[in-house]
N, C-alpha and C positions, 0 to 999 in steps of 0.2 A: 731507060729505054721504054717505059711503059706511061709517060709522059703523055702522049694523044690520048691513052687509052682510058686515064683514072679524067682527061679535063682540065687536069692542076689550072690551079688561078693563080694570081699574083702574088698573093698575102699567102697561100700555104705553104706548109715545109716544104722543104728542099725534095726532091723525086729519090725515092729509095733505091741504094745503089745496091746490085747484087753479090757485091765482093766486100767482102769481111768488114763492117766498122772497127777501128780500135779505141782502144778505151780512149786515149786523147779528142781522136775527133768527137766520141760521143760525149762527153766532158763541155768541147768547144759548143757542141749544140744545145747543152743543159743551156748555157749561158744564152743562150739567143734566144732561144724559147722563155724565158725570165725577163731579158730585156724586150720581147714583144707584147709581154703582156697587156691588154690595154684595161682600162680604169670601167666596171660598168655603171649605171647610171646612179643607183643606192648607194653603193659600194665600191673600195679600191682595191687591186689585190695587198694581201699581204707581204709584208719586205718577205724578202729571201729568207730562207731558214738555214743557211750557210752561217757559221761563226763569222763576225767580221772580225780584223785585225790580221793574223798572219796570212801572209799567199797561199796562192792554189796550192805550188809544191811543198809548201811545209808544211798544211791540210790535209796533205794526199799523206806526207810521212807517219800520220801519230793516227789519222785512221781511215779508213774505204771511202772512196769517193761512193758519190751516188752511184753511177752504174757500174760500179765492184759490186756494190750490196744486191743489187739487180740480179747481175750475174749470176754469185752466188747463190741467190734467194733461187732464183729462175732453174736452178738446176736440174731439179728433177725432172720438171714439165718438158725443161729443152731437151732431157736425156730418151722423152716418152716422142720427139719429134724428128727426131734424127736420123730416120729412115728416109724423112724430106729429101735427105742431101746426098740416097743410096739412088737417085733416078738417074737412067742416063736413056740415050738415045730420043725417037721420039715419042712426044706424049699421047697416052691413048686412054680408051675409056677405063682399063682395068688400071691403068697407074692415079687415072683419078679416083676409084673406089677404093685403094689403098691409101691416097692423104684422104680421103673423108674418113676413115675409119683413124688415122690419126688422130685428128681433130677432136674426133668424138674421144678417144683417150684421152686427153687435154682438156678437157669439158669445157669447150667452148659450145655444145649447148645444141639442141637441135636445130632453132631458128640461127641460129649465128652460123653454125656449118651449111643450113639452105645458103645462106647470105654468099659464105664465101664459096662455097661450089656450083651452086646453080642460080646464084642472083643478077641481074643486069651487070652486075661490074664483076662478076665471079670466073674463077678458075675456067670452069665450062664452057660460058660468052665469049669470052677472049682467045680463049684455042682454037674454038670454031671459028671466030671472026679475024684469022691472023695476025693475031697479037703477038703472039709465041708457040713454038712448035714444039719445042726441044724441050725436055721432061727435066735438064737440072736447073729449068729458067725459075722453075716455079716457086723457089724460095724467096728468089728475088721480088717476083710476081705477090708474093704472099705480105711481103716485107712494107709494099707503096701499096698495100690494099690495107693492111693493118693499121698503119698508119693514118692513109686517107680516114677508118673509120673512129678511130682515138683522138682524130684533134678535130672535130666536129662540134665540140663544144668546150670551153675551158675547163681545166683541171686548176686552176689556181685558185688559190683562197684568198677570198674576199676582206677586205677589212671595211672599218667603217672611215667615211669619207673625211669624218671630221668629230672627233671624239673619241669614245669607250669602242672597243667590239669586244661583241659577244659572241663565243660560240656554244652554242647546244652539243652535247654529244648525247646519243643513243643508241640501244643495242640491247641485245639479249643475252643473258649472263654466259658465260663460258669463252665469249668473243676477243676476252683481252680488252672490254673496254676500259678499263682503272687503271691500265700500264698506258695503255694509248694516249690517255689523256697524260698522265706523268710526262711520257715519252713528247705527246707538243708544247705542254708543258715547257719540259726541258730547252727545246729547240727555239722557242720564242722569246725563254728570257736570254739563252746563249746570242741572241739576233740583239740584245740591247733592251727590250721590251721586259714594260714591269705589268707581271701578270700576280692574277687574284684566281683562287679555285671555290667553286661550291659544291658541296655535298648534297645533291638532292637526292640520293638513294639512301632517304631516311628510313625506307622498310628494313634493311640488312645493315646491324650496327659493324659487322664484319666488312662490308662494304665502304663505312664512313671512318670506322678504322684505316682499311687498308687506304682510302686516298688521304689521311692526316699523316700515316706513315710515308708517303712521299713527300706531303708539303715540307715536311721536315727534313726526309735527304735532298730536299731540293730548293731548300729555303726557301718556298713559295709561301705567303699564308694564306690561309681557306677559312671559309665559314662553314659551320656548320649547326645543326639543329638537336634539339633531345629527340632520341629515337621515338620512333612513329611520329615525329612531327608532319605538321600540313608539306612536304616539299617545296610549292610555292610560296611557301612564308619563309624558308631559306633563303631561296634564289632571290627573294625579295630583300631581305638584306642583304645580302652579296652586291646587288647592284647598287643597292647605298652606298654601301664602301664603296663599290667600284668608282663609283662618282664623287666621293669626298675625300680619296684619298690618290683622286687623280692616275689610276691605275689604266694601260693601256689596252688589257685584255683581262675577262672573265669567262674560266672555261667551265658551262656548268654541265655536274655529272646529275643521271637519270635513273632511276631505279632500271635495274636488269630487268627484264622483263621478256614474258614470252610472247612472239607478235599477235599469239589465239588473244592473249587477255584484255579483254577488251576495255574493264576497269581502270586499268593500270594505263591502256594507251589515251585513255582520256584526260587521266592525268596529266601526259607530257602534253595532252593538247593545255591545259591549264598552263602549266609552267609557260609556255611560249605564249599566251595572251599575257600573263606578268609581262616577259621580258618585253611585247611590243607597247604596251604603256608605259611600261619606267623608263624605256629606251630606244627613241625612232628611230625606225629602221631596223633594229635587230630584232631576234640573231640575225649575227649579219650569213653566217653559216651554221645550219643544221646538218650535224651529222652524225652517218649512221655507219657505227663498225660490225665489219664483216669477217665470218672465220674462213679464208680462203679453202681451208682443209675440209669445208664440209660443202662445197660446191656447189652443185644443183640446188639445196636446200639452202645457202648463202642466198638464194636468186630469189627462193619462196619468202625470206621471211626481208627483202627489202619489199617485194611485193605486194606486201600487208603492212609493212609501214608507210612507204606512200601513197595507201591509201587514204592510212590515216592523218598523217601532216605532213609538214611540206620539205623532203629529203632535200637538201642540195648541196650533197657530196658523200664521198663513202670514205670510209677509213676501212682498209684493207689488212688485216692480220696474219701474221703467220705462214705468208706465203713462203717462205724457205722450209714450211714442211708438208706441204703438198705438190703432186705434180698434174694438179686441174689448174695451173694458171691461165689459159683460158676462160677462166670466170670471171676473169678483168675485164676481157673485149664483151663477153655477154653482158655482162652487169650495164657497163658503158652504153651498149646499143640498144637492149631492149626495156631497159629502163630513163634512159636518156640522161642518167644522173651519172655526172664523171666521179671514176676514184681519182680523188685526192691527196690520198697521205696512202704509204705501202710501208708495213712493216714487215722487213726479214731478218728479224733475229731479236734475241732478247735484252741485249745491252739497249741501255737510254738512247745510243743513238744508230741504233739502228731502225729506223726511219724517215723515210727523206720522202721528198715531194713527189710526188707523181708524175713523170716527162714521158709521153706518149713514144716518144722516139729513142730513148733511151733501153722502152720497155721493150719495141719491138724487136732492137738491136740484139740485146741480151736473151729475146724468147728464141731465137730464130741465126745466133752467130753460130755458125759450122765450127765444132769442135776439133782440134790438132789430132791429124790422126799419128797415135803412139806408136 
């Protein structure tokens, strides 16, 4: 119903309905939004990170679909929003200062809450301009505004068009980045894909430790260097291998690092001049993981890294134990860098790709009342 109102064009999702998704439809849409993906010009996206071989439903039997883990993960934030779907009659100015103070509980962020309350296409606009009257519209209203702002740019990862890809990961210690990289890791070879790891957080031999202890529950092999070595003399031979041993992905890890240190982030500029001489075109993705549970401060330290090089994508952590999920649409909008990968939970595959529509569905699905 809010169709005139968002402009919808041809090529965007489907108009967000106000009555409940279930998990099959949202499942039907992961699939579509996969199959729309298109190729950019460097770069193709990466296959699906779904196991191939048995079906959906024998998929869904032995573990959570994508928007299960969603849901789950989503929980708190949905539980800090659920006042959303206590409105009834019609909408007035004090029922909007109650979802903006929602919002801001959800740490979607000061610019992001102007955005959706008082921006051109916001809450505010639209009541005024007879969009919608009725105060339990607004979920719905929230649902095809989220959306509109989430698939504004692609969340899919990039591969390289014609050979090796390489991904960069980066982050600052404490983020979950060494499971993350396990965790894609896992997901990539489970896709059929023969991947290689490098160890370039040769400052912390506990660091090169813990990624050898993965390559090994995960039979991946890694290189790695004697501690304190140069890092881009690592990642240097990594992409050797990478390329004589005809491997389809190299995920290189980066020293943790704090986004003040400016030493260190010069460093990773180094590593990514290695990677773009030994390998045109790459990294085909640079990315930076984020601890969803530290919020506003998740937003500061992507902010200082892309200053310093060139983010393009986030890997998101630990969202099943926070309830600012909210800092997904900020992150999204005012950094213009899509998340990419969302981890809710600790098992290898809890993990799954980033679906704009799946995320809203689960931020924003009206709970059974008990």
């Amino acid at each position: 119903m809010f169709k005139k109102w968002f402009g919808k064009k041809a090529d965007e999702p489907q108009e967000a309905n106000p009555e409940k998704t279930t998990e099959k439809d949202a499942d039907k849409g992961t699939a579509k939004a996969a199959e729309k993906a298109a190729a950019p010009p460097a770069a193709a996206p990466a296959p699906s990170l779904a196991p191939a071989g048995p079906p959906a439903a024998a998929r869904s039997a032995s573990r959570r679909g994508a928007w299960s883990l969603l849901k789950a993960g989503l929980a708190k934030t949905r539980a800090g929003l659920k006042g959303l779907f206590s409105f009834r009659g019609k909408l007035d100015e004090a029922a909007i200062s109650q979802i903006e103070a929602q919002l801001y509980a959800a740490d979607f962020g000061p610019e992001m809450v102007r955005e959706l309350i008082d921006g051109p296409k916001g809450i505010r606009a639209a009541w005024k301009a007879g969009a919608f009257e009725e105060a339990d519209l607004v979920p719905g209203f929230l649902r095809s505004l989220l959306r509109e702002i989430l698939t504004r740019r692609s969340g899919e990862l990039k591969r390289a068009a014609a050979g090796p890809t390489v991904y960069l990961v980066a982050g600052v210690n404490g983020t979950g980045k060494t499971t993350s990289i396990a965790k894609l890791a896992f997901l990539l070879k489970r896709g059929g894909s023969k991947v290689l790891l490098a160890a370039g957080d040769t400052f912390r031999a506990a660091a090169v430790e813990q990624l050898r202890v993965w390559s090994q529950r995960l039979e991946i092999p890694i290189v790695t260097g004697k501690p304190q070595a140069d890092p881009a003399s690592v990642v240097y031979q990594a992409l050797d291998q990478l390329q004589r041993e005809s491997f389809d992905y190299v995920i290189v890890d980066t020293a943790g690092r704090l986004h003040t240190q400016k030493n260190l982030m010069r460093e990773l500029k180094k590593i990514r001049e290695v990677i773009r001489r030994k390998v045109p075109g790459a990294p085909h993705e640079s990315l930076l993981v984020l601890d969803a549970t530290t919020g506003q401060n998740a937003l500061n330290q992507a902010l200082a890294f892309k200053e310093e090089i060139e983010i393009t994508g986030i890997i998101l952590t630990k969202l099943d134990g926070t309830a600012k999920g909210g800092i997904v649409v900020t992150i999204n909008n005012r950094l213009e860098i899509p998340v990419k990968l969302v981890g809710v939970g600790e098992g290898l595959e809890d993990m799954e790709s980033f679906q704009p529509e799946n995320f809203v569905d689960a931020l924003l699905e009206e709970e059974a009342a008990s």
